[in-house]
N, C-alpha and C positions, 0 to 999 in steps of 0.2 A: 504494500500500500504506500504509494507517495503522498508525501503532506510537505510541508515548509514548518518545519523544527523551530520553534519560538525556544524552549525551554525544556531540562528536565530536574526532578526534585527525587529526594531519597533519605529520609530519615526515620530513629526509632528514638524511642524514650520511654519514661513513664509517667504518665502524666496522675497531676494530685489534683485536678478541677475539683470532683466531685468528695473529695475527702480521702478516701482509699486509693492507694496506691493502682493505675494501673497500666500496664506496660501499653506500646503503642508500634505501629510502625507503617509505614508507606511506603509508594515507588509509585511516579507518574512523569509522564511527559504533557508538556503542551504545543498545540499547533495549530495552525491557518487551513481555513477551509473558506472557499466564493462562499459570498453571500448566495441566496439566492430570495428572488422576489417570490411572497405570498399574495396568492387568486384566488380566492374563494369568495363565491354569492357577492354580497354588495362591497367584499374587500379586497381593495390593490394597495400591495403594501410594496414599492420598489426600494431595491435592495441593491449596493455596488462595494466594493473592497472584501475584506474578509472578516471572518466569526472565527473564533481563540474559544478550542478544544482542547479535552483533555482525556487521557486515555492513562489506567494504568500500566506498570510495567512491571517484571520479575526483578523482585527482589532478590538482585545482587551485584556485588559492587564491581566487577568486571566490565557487566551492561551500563552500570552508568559512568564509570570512568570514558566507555566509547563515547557515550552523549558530551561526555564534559569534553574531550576533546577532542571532539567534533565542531561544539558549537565554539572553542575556543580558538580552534583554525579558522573557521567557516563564518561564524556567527550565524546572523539565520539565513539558513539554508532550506534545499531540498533535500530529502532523504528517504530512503527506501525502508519501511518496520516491517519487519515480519513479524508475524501475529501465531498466537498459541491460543487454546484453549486455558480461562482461568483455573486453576485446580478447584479453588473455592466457589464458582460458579462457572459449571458448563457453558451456561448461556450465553454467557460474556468470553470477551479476548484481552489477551493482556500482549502487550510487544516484548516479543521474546529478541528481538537483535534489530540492528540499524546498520545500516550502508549509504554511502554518501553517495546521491546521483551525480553523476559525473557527464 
């Protein structure tokens, strides 16, 4: 899947919000997708540039060392994800790897 690579993020902790300690952790990318214009019945809603997506990713720090320098060569860029089924939700995908279009 190509997209234009804005960003990615990866971290864990434990968080004390709620009072009890409790552990936490993430892995996500963000990116550029066309607008696109909404038609439906009595609405036109025109639409031009891009909408800033997010998608998670595997949790691990090899994948996102690529992203980091990736976007640290590149900045934003296009890039190619390849995509996995989430462990934790079949339904969903998570980016299992990235390559820079070239």
């Amino acid at each position: 899947m190509k997209v234009i690579l804005l960003s990615a993020a990866m971290g864990r902790g434990v968080s004390s919000k709620s009072g009890a300690a409790k552990p936490y952790s993430f892995s996500s990318i963000s990116y550029l997708v066309p607008e696109k214009d909404f038609i439906q019945g009595d609405h036109n809603i025109q639409k031009c540039g891009f909408e800033p997506k997010s998608l998670s990713m595997r949790e691990d720090q090899t994948l996102y060392n690529k992203f980091k320098k990736i976007t640290q060569e590149q900045g934003i860029c296009e890039v190619d994800l390849l995509l996995e089924p989430d462990p934790e939700n079949m339904s969903r995908n998570i980016v299992s790897d990235v390559k820079l279009v070239s």
